[in-house]
C-alpha positions in Angstrom: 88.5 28.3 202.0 86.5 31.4 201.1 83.1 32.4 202.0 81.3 30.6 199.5 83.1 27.5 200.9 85.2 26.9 197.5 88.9 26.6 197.4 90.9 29.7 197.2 93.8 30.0 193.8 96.9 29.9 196.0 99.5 31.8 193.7 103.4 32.4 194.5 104.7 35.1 192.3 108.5 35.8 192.3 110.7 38.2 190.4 114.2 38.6 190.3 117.1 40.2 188.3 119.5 37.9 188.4 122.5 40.6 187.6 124.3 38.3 185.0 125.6 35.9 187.5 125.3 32.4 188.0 122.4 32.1 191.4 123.5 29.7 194.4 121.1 26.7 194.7 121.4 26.7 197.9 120.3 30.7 198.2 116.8 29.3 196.5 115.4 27.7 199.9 115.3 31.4 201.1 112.2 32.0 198.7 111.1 28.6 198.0 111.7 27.0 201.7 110.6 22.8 201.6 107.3 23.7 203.6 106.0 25.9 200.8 106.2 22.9 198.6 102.8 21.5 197.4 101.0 25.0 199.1 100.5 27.2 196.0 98.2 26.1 192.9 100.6 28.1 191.1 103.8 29.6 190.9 105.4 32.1 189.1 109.0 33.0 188.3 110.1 35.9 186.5 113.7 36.6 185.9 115.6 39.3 184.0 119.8 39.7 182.9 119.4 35.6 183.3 122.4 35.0 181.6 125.8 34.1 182.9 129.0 32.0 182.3 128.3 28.3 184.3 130.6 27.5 186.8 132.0 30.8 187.5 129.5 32.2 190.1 129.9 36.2 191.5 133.3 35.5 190.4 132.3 36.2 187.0 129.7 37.2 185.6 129.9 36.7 182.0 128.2 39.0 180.6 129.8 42.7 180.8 128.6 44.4 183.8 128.9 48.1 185.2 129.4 47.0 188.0 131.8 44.5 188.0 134.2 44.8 190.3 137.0 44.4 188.0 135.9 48.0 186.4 137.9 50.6 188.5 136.2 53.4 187.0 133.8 54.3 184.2 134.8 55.0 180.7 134.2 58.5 178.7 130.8 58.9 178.4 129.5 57.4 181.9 127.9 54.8 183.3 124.9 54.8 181.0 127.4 54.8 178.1 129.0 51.7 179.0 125.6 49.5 179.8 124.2 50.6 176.6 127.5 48.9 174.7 127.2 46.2 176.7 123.5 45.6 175.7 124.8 46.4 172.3 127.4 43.6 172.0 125.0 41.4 172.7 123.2 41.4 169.3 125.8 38.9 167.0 127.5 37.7 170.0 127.5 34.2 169.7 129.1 33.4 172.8 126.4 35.5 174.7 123.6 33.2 173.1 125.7 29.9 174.0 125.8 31.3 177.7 122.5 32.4 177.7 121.2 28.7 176.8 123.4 27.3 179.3 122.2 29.5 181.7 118.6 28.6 181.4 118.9 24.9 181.5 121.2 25.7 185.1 118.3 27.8 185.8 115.2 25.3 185.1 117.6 22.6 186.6 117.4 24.4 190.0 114.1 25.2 190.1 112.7 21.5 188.6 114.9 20.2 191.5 113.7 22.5 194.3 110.1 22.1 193.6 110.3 18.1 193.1 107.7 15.8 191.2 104.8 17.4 192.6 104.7 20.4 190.1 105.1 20.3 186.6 105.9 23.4 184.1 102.7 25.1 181.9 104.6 26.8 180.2 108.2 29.0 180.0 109.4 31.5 177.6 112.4 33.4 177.6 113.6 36.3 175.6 117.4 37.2 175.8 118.4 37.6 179.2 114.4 37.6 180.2 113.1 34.4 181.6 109.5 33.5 182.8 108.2 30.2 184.0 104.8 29.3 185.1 104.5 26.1 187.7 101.2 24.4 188.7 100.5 21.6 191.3 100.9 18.5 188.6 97.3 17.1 189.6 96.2 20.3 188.1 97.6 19.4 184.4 96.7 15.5 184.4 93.8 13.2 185.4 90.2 14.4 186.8 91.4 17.0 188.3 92.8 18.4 185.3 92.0 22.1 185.7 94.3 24.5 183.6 93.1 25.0 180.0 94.1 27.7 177.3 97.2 28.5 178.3 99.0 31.0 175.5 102.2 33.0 175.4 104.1 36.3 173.4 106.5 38.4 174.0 107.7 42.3 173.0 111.2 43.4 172.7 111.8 47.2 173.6 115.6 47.7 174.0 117.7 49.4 171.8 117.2 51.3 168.5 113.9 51.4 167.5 112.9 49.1 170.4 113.9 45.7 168.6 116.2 44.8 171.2 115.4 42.0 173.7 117.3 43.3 176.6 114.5 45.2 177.3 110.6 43.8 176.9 107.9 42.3 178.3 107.0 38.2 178.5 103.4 37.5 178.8 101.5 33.9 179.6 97.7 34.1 179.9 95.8 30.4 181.3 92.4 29.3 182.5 92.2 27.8 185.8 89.1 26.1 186.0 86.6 29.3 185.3 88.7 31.9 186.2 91.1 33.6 183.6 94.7 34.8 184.6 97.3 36.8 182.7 101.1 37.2 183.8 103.4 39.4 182.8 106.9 39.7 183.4 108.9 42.7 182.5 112.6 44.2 182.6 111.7 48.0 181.6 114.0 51.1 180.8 117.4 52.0 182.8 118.0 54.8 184.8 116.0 58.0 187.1 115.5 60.2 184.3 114.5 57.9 181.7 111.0 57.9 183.7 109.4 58.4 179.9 110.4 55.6 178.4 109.8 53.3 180.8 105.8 53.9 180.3 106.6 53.7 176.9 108.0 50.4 177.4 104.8 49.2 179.5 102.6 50.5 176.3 104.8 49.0 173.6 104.7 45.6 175.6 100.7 45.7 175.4 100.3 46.6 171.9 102.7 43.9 170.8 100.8 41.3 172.8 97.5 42.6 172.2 96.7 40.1 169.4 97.1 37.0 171.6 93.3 37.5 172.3 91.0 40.4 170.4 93.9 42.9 168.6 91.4 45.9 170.0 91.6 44.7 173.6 95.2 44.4 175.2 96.0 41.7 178.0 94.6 44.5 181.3 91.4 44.4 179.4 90.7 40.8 178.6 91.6 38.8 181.6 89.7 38.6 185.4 93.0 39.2 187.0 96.4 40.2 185.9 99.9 39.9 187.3 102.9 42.3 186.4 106.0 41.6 188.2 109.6 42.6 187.0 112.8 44.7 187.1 110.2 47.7 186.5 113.1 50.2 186.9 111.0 52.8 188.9 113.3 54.9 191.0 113.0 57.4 194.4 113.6 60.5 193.7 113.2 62.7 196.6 112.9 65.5 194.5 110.8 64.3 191.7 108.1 66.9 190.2 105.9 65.2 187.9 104.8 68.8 186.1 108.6 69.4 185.4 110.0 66.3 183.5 113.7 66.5 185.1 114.0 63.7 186.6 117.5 63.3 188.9 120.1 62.2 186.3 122.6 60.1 187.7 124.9 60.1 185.1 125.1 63.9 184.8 124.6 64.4 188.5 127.7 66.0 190.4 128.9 64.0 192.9 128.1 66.0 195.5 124.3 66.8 194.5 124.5 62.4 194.0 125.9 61.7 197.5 123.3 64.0 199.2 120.6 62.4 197.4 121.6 59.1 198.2 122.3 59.9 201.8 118.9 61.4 202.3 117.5 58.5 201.1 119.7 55.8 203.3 118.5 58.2 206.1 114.9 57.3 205.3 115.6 53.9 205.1 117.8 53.6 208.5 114.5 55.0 209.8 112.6 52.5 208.1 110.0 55.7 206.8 108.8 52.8 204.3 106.3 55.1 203.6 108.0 58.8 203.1 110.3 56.4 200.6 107.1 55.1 198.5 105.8 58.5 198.4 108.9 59.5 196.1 108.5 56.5 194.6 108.4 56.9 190.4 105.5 54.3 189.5 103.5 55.5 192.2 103.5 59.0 191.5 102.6 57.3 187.4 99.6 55.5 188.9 98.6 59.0 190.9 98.9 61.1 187.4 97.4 58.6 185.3 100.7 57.9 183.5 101.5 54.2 183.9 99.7 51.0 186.0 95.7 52.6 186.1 93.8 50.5 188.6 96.8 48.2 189.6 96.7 47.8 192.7 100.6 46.5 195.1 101.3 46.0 198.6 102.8 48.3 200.8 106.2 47.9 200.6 107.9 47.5 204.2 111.2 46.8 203.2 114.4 47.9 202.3 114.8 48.9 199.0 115.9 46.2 196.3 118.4 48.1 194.4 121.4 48.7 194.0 123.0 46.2 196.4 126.6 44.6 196.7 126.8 41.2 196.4 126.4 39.5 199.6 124.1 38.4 201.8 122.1 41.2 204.1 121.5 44.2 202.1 124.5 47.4 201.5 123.8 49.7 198.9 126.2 50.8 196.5 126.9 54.7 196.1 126.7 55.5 192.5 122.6 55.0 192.4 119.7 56.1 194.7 118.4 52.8 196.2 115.3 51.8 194.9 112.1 49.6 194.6 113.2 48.5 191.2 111.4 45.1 191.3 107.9 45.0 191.6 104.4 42.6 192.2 101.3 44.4 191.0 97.9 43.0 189.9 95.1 44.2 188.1 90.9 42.3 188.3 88.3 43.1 186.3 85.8 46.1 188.4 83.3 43.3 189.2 86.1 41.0 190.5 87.7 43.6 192.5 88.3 42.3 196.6 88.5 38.6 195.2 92.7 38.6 195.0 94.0 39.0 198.4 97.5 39.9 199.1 99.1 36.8 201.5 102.8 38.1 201.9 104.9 40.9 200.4 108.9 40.3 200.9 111.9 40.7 199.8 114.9 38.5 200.1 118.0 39.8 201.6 119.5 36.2 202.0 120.5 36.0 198.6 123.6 37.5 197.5 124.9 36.5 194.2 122.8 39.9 192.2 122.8 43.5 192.5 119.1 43.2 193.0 117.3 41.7 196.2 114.4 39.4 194.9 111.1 40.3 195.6 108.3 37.5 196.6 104.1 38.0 196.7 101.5 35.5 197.5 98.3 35.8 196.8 95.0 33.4 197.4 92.3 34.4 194.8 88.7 33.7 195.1 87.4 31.8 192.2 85.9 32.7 189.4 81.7 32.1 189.3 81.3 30.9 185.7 79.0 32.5 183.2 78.5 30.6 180.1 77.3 32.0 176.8 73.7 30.5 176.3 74.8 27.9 172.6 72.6 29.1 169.9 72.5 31.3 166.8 74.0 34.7 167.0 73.0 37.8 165.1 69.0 37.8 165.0 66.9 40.7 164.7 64.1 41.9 166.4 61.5 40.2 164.6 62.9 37.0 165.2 63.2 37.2 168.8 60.9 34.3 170.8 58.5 36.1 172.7 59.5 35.8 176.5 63.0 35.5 176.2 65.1 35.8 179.2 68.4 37.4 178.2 68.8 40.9 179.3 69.0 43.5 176.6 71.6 46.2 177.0 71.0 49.3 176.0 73.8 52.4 176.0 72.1 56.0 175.4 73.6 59.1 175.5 76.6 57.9 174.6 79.8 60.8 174.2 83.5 60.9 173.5 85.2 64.2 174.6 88.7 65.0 175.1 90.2 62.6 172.0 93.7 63.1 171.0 95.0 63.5 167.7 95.6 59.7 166.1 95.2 61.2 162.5 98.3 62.3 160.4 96.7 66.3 159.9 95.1 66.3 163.6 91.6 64.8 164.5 90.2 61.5 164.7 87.5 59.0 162.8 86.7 57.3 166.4 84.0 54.2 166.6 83.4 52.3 169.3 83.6 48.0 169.6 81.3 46.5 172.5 82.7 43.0 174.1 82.3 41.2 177.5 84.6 39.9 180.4 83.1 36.9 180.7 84.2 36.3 176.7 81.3 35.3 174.4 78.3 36.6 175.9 77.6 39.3 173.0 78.4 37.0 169.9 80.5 34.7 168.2 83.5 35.3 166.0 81.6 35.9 163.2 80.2 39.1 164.8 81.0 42.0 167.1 78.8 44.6 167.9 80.0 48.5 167.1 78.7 51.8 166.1 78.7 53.9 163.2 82.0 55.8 162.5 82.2 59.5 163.4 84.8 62.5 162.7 86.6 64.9 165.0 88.3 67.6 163.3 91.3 68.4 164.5 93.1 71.9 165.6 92.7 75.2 163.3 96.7 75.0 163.4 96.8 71.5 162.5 94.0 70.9 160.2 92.7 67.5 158.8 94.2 66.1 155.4 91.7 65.8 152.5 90.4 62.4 152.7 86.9 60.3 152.0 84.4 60.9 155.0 83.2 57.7 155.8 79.9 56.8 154.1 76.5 56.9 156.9 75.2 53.0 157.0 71.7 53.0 154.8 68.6 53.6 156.6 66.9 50.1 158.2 63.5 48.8 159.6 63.5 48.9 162.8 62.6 45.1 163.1 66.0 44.5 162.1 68.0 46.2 164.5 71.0 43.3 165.5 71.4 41.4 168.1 75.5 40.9 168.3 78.2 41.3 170.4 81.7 39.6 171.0 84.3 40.1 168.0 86.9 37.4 167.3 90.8 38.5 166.9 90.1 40.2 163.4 91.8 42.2 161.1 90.6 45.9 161.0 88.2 47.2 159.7 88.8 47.6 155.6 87.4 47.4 152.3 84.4 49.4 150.6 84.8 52.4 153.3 88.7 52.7 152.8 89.8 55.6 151.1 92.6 57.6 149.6 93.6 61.2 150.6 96.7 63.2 148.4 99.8 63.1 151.1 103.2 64.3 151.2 105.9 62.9 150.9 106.5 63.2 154.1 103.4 62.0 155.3 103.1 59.2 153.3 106.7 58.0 154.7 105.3 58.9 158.0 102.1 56.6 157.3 104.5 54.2 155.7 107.0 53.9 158.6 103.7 53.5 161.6 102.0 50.2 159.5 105.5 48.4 159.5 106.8 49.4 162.9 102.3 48.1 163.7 103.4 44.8 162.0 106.2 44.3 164.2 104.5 41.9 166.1 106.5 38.5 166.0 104.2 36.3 168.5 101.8 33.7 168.7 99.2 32.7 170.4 99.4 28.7 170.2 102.4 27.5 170.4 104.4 29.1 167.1 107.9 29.8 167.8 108.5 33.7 168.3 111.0 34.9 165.7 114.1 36.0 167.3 115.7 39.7 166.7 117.4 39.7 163.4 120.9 38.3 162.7 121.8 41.9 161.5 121.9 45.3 163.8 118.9 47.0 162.4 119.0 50.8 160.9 117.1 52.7 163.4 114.0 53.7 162.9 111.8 56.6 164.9 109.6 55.8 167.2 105.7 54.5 166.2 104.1 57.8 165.7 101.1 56.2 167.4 99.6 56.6 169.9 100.6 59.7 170.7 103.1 60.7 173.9 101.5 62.5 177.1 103.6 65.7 175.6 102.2 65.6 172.4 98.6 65.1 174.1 99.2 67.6 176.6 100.2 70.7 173.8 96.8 69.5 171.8 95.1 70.2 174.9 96.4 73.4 175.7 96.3 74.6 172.0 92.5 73.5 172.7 92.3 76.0 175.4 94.6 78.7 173.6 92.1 78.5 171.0 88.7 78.9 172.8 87.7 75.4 171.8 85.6 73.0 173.2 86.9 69.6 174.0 87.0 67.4 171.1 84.1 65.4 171.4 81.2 63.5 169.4 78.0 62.1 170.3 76.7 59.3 169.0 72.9 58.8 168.6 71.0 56.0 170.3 70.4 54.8 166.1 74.2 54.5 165.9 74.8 52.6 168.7 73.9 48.5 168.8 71.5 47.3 171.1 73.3 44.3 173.6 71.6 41.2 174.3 73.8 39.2 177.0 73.2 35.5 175.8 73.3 34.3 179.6 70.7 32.4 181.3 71.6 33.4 185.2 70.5 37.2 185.1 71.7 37.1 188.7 75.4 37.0 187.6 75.1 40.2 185.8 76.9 42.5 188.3 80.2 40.2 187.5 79.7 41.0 184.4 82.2 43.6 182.3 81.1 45.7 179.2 84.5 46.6 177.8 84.4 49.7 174.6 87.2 49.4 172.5 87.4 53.0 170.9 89.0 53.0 167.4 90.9 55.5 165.1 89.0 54.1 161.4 92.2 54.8 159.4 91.3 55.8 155.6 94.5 56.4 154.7 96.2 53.2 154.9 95.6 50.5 152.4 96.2 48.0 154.7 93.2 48.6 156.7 94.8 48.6 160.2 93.2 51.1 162.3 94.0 52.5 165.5 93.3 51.5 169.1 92.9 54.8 170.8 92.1 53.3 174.1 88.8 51.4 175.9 86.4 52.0 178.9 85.6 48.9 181.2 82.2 49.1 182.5 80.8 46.5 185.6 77.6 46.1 184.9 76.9 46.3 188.4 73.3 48.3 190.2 74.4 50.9 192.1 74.7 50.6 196.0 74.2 46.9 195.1 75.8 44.2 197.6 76.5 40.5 197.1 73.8 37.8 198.0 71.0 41.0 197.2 68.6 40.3 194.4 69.8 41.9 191.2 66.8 44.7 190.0 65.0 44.0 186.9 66.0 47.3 185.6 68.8 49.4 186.5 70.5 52.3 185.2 74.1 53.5 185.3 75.5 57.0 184.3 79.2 56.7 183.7 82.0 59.3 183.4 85.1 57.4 182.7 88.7 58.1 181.7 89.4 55.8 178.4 92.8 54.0 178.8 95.1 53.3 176.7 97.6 50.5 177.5 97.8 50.9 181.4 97.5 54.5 181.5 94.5 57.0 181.3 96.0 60.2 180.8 95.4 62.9 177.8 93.0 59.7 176.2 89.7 61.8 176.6 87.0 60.6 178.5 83.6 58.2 177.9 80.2 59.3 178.6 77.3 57.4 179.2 74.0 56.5 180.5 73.5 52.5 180.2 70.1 50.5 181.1 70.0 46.6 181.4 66.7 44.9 181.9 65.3 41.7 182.2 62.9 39.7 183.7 59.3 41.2 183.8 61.2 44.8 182.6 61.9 42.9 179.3 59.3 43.3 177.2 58.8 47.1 178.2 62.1 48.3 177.5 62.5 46.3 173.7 59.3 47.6 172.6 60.3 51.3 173.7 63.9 50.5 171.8 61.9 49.2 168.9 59.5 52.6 168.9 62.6 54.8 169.1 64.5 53.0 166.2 67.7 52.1 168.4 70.3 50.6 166.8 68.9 50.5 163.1 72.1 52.4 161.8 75.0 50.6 164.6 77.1 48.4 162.9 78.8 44.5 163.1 82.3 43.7 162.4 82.8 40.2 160.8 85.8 38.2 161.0 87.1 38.9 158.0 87.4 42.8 159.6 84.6 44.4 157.3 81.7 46.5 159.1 78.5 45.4 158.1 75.2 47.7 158.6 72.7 46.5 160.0 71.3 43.2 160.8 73.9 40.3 160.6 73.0 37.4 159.0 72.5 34.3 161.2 75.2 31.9 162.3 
């Protein structure tokens, strides 16, 4: 029971690589004991190299394994080597697919028996070896107490050439539990100490391709109250881990004595239990520091033994040939203004069970619930002039507002950056017809670089003042295309380059309601090079310091209170606004590409929240907020340039005052609104 004498969400979330053998379902009552039955709302099990031959238990494992212990030693070309041809055989194996659908109905079978009739699956997905199932308390999903609604899944393959592999991804299930909105995702990321890069890479590959289950300009750490991430997230210690010098501790090219000294300096620390010396060198903690991977997540303290690499029994005995490791991971993520309302329960591991490589890892959480705010029904889009005197809904207004800092998204350097405007709660801007956004700018790029000829984007005619729009929330729409795109003279090699990002962009194979997923193709696929966008921290790192070389200032542009839409915040409690979220999507406009998709550089989360303000305090008619905020891009924040902002909301008695001074200054007459169909409009929307 929390303070406002509602229910706490109980949630259970559990993650586990299996290691390709078949689990004991006896070895389940260590993380799901009898009196935990019935005691979580929800619970959530994520599993990765699921897959294994039925019947044959640590015996054998099925599915070809380093470290079996059959393998007396390594073949040319090392460890690494051999996992990547054993991920690799796994593409037309037919056998593998057999065992890997046997494996999951063993799996389900166990858990279905272990939690009993009181729970009832919302929902599981599974992508190769990758396994996620969502459980909820049955009176939860039937009857009057029926609480769960728009529950959705995707998934994003990242393994192998070109990152069309399954053996490496992300699985992601979003639901609404009563008023509160939750995302989960479950993840088995890149192998091995030095391949550090790629793992982030992974993590921004697996929110791109399951950014279109909601808007395709928001990704699923932007569009939920909370978010879960759990998985085999392959971080690694690494006692001597510099993040300014990427030479990261190979393993596989390690000597054996500079291996063995690493790995007994660590099982010193551990012997010691120095849980927190350990998390220190710990990989995704020194991301989260540097602003590389998991921005604003927030984890437990780990006071535990490592999960990785273990033998196969029960208690936990590392293996020599890799550093023991947090490997598996819980992390969660809440919207600013919903920050303190998820609470941290438990943080374990499981030593008991032995049949893996990997220790499982268990979190509980109890999260406060979710206030609701609902959009005020009506028609969307009116202008000034058609506003009813004495309205109550509080207007919105962003000034000063600055990008600086911008990488490069275009082919010949620079960018064409607008910015989108939409709200956690959803739907308190506008409908899907309409979403508020600015007027497109331009950012040249480097002196070296240079920009490729192309159309600048057309200024939005001038209009009356009494028809600035009233808009805000965009619906999952195409980008913007149409009148404003244009053509530029490329190379060849640019226009391959062009050609090659828009198909690897299209790669995404999900859906939102309920269509299957298409599987990877029957046929090993050519490799292609990695999505030239967005750019890696490398490349945005040499911009910058070509920046400097240069004398430049930081790329930046300023937009004028005339190109930037007035908000009005169709909600009829003005005393919820401090949970409320103003989210800016910044876009790359893309005038190159026929197909009209442009680029996500990133987004800013704003809480519209009064300054110094405290809970159960009356919420000021009119407050401002200056904001200097990194934009993120996917869950990381560095070398994406930087938001800048002073923001006022009124309401109330401060209502009338602050529209008629917008109204003298002309703010908003030259924003824009995006329509569903993806074309910008200028000006006033027309009226649902």
């Amino acid at each position: 029971m929390n303070a406002n004498g509602s229910e706490d969400i109980q949630i259970k979330c559990f993650t586990w690589n299996v290691g390709n053998a078949e689990p004991s379902a006896a070895e389940l009552q260590h993380w799901l004991p009898d009196a935990d039955v019935d005691k979580y709302d929800l619970i959530v099990v994520g599993t990765q190299e699921n897959a294994f031959k039925v019947g044959k238990g640590k015996k054998n494992k099925g599915v070809t394994s380093p470290d079996d212990p059959r393998v007396a030693s390594p073949p040319p070309g090392g460890l690494e080597s051999q996992e990547t041809m054993a991920d690799m055989s796994k593409v037309n194996d037919k056998a593998a697919e057999e065992d890997r659908e046997k494996a999951a109905k063993v799996w389900d079978g166990m858990l279905a028996k272990r939690l009993g009739d009181g729970y009832v699956s919302v929902k599981e997905i599974s992508l190769w070896e990758m396994r996620m199932s969502v459980f909820a308390k049955k009176v939860h999903t039937n009857g009057p107490s029926k609480c769960i609604s728009s529950v959705g899944f995707a998934k994003s393959a990242t393994g192998g050439p070109g990152g069309l592999m399954g053996n490496k991804g992300g699985l992601f299930v979003k639901l609404t539990f009563r008023d509160t909105t939750f995302a989960f995702i479950s993840c088995h990321l890149a192998a091995h100490s030095h391949k550090l890069a790629a793992r982030n890479e992974n993590c921004q590959e697996v929110l791109r391709e399951t950014a279109k289950l909601g808007s395709p300009f928001l990704d699923a750490v932007s569009q939920f109250d909370h978010v879960f991430w759990m998985g085999d997230l392959n971080y690694r210690i690494d006692l001597n881990m510099n993040l300014s010098e990427p030479a990261y501790a190979d393993e596989h090219k390690a000597d054996a004595a500079g291996l063995a000294a690493h790995h007994a300096a660590v099982t010193e620390l551990i012997a010691k239990e120095a849980w927190p010396e350990l998390l220190r060198c710990d990989q995704l903690n020194q991301c989260k520091a540097n602003g590389d991977a998991f921005v604003g997540f927030e984890e437990g303290a780990a006071t535990f033994m490592p999960t990785f690499k273990v033998q196969r029994v029960p208690g936990t005995y590392y293996k020599d040939q890799r550093i023991p490791s947090y490997c598996d991971r819980v992390l969660w993520k809440s919207m600013p203004p919903l920050r303190g309302h998820v609470t941290q329960t438990s943080l374990i591991n499981v030593p008991a069970v032995s049949t893996s490589d990997h220790k499982p890892v268990l979190a509980t959480f109890a999260v406060k619930p979710t206030e609701a705010i609902v959009p005020v029904p009506g028609a969307w889009g009116r202008s000034i002039k058609e506003r009813r005197p004495g309205t109550s809904f509080p207007l919105v207004r962003v000034r000063s507002l600055r990008l600086y800092d911008l990488p490069d998204f275009d082919v010949g350097g620079g960018s064409d950056p607008y910015c989108i405007f939409y709200t956690n709660p959803h739907g308190l801007l506008a409908d899907d017809k309409h979403a508020p956004c600015t007027t497109i700018k331009s950012v040249k790029g480097s002196a070296k670089t240079g920009s490729p000829t192309k159309t600048a984007p057309t200024s939005a005619p001038p209009i009356d003042a009494s028809e600035v729009s009233l808009n805000a929330i965009a619906s999952p729409a195409a980008a913007p295309q149409g009148a404003e795109v244009a053509t530029a003279a490329l190379s060849a090699e640019d226009a391959a380059a062009v050609k090659l990002q828009s198909i690897q962009r299209g790669r995404m194979v999900r859906s939102a309601k309920g269509g299957a997923p298409e599987e990877p193709p029957p046929e090993e696929p050519s490799p292609p090079e990695p999505p030239p966008s967005p750019p890696s921290p490398e490349m945005r790192e040499k911009s910058a310091r070509t920046r400097q070389a240069n004398g430049k200032n930081p790329r930046a542009t300023n937009f004028s209170d005339e190109e930037v839409p007035l908000l009005q915040l169709r909600m009829a409690d003005p005393s919820r606004l401090p949970f409320v979220t103003l989210l800016v999507a910044v876009v790359d406009r893309d005038f190159l590409l026929t197909s009209g998709d442009d680029d996500v550089m990133g987004k800013a989360m704003i809480p519209l929240t009064p300054t110094d303000w405290k809970p159960g305090e009356p919420v000021p008619h009119e407050y401002t907020i200056e904001l200097d905020i990194p934009i993120c891009s996917g869950n990381a924040s560095k070398g994406f340039g930087n938001l800048q902002a002073t923001i006022t909301v009124s309401f109330g008695e401060k209502l009338d005052g602050a529209w008629q001074q917008a109204l003298s200054e002309k703010a908003g007459t030259k924003a824009k609104t995006m329509a569903s169909n993806g074309k910008l409009n200028c000006g006033m929307c027309s009226v649902a």
